[in-house]
C-alpha positions in Angstrom: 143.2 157.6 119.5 140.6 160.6 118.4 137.9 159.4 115.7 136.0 160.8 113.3 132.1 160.7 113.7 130.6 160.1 110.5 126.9 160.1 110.2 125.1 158.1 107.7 121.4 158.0 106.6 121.4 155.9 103.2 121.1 158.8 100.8 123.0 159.6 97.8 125.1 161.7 99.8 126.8 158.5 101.9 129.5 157.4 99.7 130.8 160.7 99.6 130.9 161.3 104.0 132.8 157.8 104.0 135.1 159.1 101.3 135.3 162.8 103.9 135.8 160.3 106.5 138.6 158.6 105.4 140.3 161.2 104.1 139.8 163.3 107.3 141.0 160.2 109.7 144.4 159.9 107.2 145.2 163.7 108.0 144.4 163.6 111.5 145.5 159.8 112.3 142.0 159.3 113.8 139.9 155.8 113.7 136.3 156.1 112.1 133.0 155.3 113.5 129.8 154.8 111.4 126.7 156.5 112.7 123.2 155.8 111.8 120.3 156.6 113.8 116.8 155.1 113.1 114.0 157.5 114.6 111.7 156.3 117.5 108.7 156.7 114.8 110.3 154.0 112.3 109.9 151.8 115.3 106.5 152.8 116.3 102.7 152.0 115.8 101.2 154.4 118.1 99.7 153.8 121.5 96.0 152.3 120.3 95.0 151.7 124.0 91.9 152.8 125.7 90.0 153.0 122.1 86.6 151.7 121.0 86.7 149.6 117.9 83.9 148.4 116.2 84.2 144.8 114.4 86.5 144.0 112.6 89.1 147.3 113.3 90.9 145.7 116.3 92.0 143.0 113.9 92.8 146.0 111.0 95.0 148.1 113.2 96.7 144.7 114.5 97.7 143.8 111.3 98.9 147.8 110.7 101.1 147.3 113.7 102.3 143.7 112.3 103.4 145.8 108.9 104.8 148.6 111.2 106.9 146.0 112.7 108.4 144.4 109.7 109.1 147.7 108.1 110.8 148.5 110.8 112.7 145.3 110.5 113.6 146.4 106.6 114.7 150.0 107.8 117.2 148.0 110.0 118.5 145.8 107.3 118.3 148.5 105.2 120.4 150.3 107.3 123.1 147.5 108.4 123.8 147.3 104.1 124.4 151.3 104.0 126.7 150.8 106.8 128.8 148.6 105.8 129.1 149.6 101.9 130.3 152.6 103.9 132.9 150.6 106.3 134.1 149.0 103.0 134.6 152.1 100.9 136.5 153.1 104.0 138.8 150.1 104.5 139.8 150.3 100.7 140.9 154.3 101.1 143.1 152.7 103.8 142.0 153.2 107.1 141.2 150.3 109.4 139.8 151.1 112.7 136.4 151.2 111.8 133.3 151.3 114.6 130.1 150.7 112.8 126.9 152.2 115.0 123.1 151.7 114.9 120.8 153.0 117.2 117.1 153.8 117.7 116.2 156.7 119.1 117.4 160.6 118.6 119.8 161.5 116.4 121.2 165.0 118.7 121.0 162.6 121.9 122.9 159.9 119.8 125.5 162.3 118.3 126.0 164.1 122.3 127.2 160.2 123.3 129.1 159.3 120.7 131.2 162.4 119.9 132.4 162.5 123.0 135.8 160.9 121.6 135.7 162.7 118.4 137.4 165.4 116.8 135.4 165.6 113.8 131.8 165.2 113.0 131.1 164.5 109.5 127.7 164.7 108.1 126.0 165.1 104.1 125.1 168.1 103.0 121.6 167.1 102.0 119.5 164.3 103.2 117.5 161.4 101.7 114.3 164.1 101.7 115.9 167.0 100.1 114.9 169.0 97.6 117.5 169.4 95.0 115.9 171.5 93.0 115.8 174.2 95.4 119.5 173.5 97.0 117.3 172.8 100.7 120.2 171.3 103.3 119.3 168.4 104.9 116.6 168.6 107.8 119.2 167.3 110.4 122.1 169.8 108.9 121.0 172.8 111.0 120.5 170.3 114.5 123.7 168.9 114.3 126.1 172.0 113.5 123.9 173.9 116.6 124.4 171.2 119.0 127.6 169.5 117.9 131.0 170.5 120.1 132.6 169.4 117.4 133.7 171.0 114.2 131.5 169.7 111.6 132.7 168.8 107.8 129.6 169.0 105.4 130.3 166.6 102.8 129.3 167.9 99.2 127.4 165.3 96.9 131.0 164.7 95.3 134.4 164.2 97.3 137.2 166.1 95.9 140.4 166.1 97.7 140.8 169.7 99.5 143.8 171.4 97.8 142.4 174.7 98.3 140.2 176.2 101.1 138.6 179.5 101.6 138.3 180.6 105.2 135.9 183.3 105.9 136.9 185.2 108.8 135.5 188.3 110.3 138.0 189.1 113.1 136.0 188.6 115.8 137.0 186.5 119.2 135.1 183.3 117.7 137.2 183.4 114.2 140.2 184.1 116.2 139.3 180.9 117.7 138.2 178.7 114.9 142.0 179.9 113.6 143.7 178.4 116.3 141.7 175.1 115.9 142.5 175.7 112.6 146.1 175.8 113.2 146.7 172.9 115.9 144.7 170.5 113.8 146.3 168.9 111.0 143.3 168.7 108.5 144.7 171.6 105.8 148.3 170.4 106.3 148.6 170.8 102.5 146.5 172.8 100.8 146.5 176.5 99.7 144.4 178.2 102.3 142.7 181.6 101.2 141.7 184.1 104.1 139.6 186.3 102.9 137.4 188.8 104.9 134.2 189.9 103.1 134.0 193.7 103.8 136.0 197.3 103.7 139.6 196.8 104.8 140.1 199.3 107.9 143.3 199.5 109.7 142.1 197.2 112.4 140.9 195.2 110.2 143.7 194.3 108.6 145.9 193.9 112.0 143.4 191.4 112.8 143.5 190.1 109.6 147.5 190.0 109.3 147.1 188.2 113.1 145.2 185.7 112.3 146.9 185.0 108.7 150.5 184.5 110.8 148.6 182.2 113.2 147.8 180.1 110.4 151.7 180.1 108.7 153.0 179.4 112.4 150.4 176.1 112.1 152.9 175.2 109.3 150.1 176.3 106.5 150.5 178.1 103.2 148.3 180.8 103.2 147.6 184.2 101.4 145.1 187.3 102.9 143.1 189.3 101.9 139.6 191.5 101.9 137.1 190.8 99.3 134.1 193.6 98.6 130.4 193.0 98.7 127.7 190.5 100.6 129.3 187.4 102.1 126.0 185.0 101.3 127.1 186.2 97.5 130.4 187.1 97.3 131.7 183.7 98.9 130.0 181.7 97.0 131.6 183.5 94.2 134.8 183.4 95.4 134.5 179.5 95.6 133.6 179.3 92.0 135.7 181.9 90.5 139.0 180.5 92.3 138.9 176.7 91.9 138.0 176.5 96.2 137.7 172.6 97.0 136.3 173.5 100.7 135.1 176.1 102.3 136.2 176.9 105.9 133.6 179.2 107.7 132.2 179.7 111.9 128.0 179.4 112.6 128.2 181.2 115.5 126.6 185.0 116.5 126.9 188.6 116.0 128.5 189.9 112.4 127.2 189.3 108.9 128.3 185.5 109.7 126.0 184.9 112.2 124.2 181.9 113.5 123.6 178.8 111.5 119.7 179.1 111.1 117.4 178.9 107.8 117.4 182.2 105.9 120.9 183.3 107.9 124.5 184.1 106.0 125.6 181.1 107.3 123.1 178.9 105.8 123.1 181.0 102.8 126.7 180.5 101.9 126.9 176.8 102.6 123.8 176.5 100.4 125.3 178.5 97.8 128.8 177.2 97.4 128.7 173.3 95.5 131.7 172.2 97.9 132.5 170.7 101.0 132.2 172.9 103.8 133.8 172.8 107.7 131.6 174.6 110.2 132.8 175.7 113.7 130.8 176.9 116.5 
């Protein structure tokens, strides 16, 4: 059985990746598994060898690595409660296999493990640092969709159940791909799926367009094409408000106005912009 990797760091944002979760292991008939990852610096006092002291400081910085070590135990309990209010939440949205994971150490090195058996990575769209104010994505976001194999479903601080999606696609060979995924995986079985290129229609354009559209209806999906005009850090985000879109389907990956996932990029852009869930492929 395929799973669904889920990864948790205790912020407002985990109730709504167990709800992604579960929703994402009913579609694809997947088992769950429960991530969190506490850093090597939680569990750390620093390497005090070697160092003169004068009185009394041996005794001071002995005692800072006492509280280091008790915090550290709190982080861990801590952690064990946000896990399993998540594995709870989970059970009662019906799904039963469910791993629960803590580790120390890095989160990247962690995730390349544990996805090996996964189909779907599913992380918060902010962290337990972020700004809200400013819309930041969490400080992990970024590292996980650049080294994940995985797809990756951004979990928006709500969960609402996808009945529409918007898929960007720009015709290239790495859309074309994130279309087949698209249409072997079961995840959209049932909602209205909007392809929409951002850009001037041109006659090759829309054969790519019309290919990847009848890709998607072969898949079994219900889908409608078309081109949008304008910018697509704007005009997608628009489009997601304007049309009721529940989540957006989009690639992080080089070359064309969708290009990389990195701060300041389309990408990043868009997924900042639009207040929905959004699934990233590379």
């Amino acid at each position: 059985m395929s799973t669904v990797l889920a990864c948790l760091d205790g912020s407002i944002y985990s109730g709504s990746v167990a709800e992604h979760a579960a929703w994402a292991a009913r579609r694809l008939g997947a088992s769950v598994e429960l991530l969190q990852v506490l850093g090597r610096r939680d569990s750390a006092s620093g390497d005090r060898s070697g160092r003169v002291f004068v009185d009394g400081q041996q005794r001071l910085l002995e005692q800072l690595a006492e509280m280091d070590a008790e915090r550290f135990k709190l982080l861990q309990a801590n952690a064990r409660l946000v896990l399993e209010a998540a594995r709870q939440r989970i059970e009662a949205l019906g799904v039963c296999e469910i791993a629960v994971t803590l580790r120390t150490g890095d989160l990247i090195e962690t995730m390349a493990e544990r996805e090996e058996t996964a189909e779907i990575v599913v992380v918060g769209k902010r962290g337990e640092a972020a700004d809200f104010a400013k819309l930041h994505l969490g400080s992990n976001l970024e590292r996980i969709v650049r080294s994940s194999r995985r797809p990756v479903l951004i979990a928006a601080r709500a969960f609402r159940e996808p009945k529409r999606a918007l898929i960007a696609f720009d015709g290239r060979s790495k859309a074309q791909e994130m279309i087949a995924a698209i249409a072997e995986a079961r995840l959209l079985g049932d909602a209205q799926c909007d392809l929409v290129t951002i850009g001037a229609e041109t006659a090759e354009g829309r054969r790519r367009l019309d290919d990847a559209s009848a890709r998607l209806k072969g898949g079994g999906l219900r889908v409608t094409a078309r081109f949008e005009q304008g910018q697509p850090e704007r005009t997608i985000p628009e489009i997601v408000a304007r049309d009721g879109i529940d989540l957006l389907v989009m690639g992080a990956y080089g070359h064309s106005q969708l290009r990389s996932l990195v701060l300041g990029s389309t990408t990043s852009e868009v997924i900042r912009g639009s207040l929905v869930s959004a699934l990233v492929f590379r």
